[in-house]
Each structure stands twice: as C-alpha cells, then as structure tokens.
C-alpha angles and dihedrals in degrees: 000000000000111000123197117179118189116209123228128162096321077075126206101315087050093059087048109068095025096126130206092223138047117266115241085246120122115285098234117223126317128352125221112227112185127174124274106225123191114197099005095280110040125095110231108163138287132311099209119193129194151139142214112189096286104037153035108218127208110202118189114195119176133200120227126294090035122093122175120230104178123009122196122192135184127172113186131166086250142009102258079063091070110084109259145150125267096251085053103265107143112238111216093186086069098042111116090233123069145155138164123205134209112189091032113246133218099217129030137168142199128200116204112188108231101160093115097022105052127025134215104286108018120121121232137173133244130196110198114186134181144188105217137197125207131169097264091251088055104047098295118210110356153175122241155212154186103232123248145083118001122249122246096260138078095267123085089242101141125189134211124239117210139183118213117248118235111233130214124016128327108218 
C-alpha cells in the first residue's frame, strides 16, 4: 500500500500524525453512515464519519463485487476550505488526505487530527471520494462518492456535513 498525503492547512505536523487506521480511543457520540455511490447511481458501500477527542475518522466500507483502488479525503470549516475549481468541481488530487491500494481493499479509514481544528458541535464538510473496480458487468472501473449535498459546480461530486460529536460526559 503506497500512501501520499497532501498538506493543507492543517501544515506539516498535521500530515504527520494523520494515521491510516482508527486510534483505540472512544468513538464520541453518533456516527454519520451515508451511502457510497460508484457512478452516480450505484451502491458501492458506506462512507462512515466519526470522531473520538483527537480525530475525525473517514471510514470507507464496500459491498462485493467493489473493491477500492485509491481513496481522497478532505474534511474544511466550510465548504469553500475543500480544494475545488473555480466554477465549484471538487479536485481530489488536492485533497490533504490520499492513498493508493495494490491489491484493492474493501475498508479503509483516514484520521484526520481535529483537537485543536474543530470543536465539539460544529458542523464541517467532508468530501470522501473513491476510485472503484468492479468486474465490467458489474460497474467496472468507477468514480465515487460519499453521498450528500452537491457541490457548487456542473459534476455530480457531493460532500458530507458533520457535526462533531462531543466526547465524555455532559454534566
């Protein structure tokens, strides 16, 4: 598995402890699971996003036949704060968050550390992007999505909002 990760604002410390895997911390609250669509109109799987106190976490899960063979993840403030064209297209190649797979996987996850970025409650967008195989009678080779609101420009690209789960006990 080769991993690229591309740095942003979060700068150079961000990119280095950004993990492939989640931490063995407590998942906080509720996750948000949307639908992982190849194509525009194939189910492929799930796009999960959560958080513990250190990270937001951006789990990709497919269903067979799908297999994923690159993953690109970005996660702003707003919207404007994910890499895109000036018409509105999202632009995965600039996105902070990268990896490239062979052999293909089935689940993947990025952590993006947000302690100091994002606080409990406030709502950010994700945009979770995926290139997908399939055998050709199933989809073949596709472009994919976490499901949710469009973006701005002429392509079918869509985004998450999340709101940051508050960890520990609310007294």
């Amino acid at each position: 598995m080769k991993i690229r990760q591309f740095v942003c604002s979060l700068g150079v410390i961000g990119a280095l402890v950004a993990f492939a895997a989640p931490a063995s911390a407590q998942v906080c609250g509720t996750a948000t699971t949307t639908t992982l669509f190849a194509g525009q109109t194939i189910v492929a799987g799930t796009v999960t996003v959560y958080n513990d106190a250190s990270n937001i976490y951006i789990k990709y899960d497919t269903s067979a036949p799908w297999v994923i063979s690159d993953t690109h993840a970005a996660v702003a403030a707003t919207l404007d704060g994910i890499p895109q064209t000036k018409a509105g297209n999202p632009i995965p190649g600039r996105f902070a968050y990268s990896a490239t797979f062979d052999p293909e996987v089935t689940t993947y996850t990025f952590a993006v550390p947000s302690a100091t970025v994002f606080a409990a409650g406030q709502v950010v967008f994700v945009a979770a992007h995926a290139m997908l195989q399939a055998p050709k009678s199933a989809g073949g080779s596709q472009t994919g999505w976490g499901f949710g609101p469009d973006f701005p420009g002429a392509n079918w690209a869509t985004y998450i909002k999340y709101q940051v789960q508050r960890c520990g006990r609310i007294e």
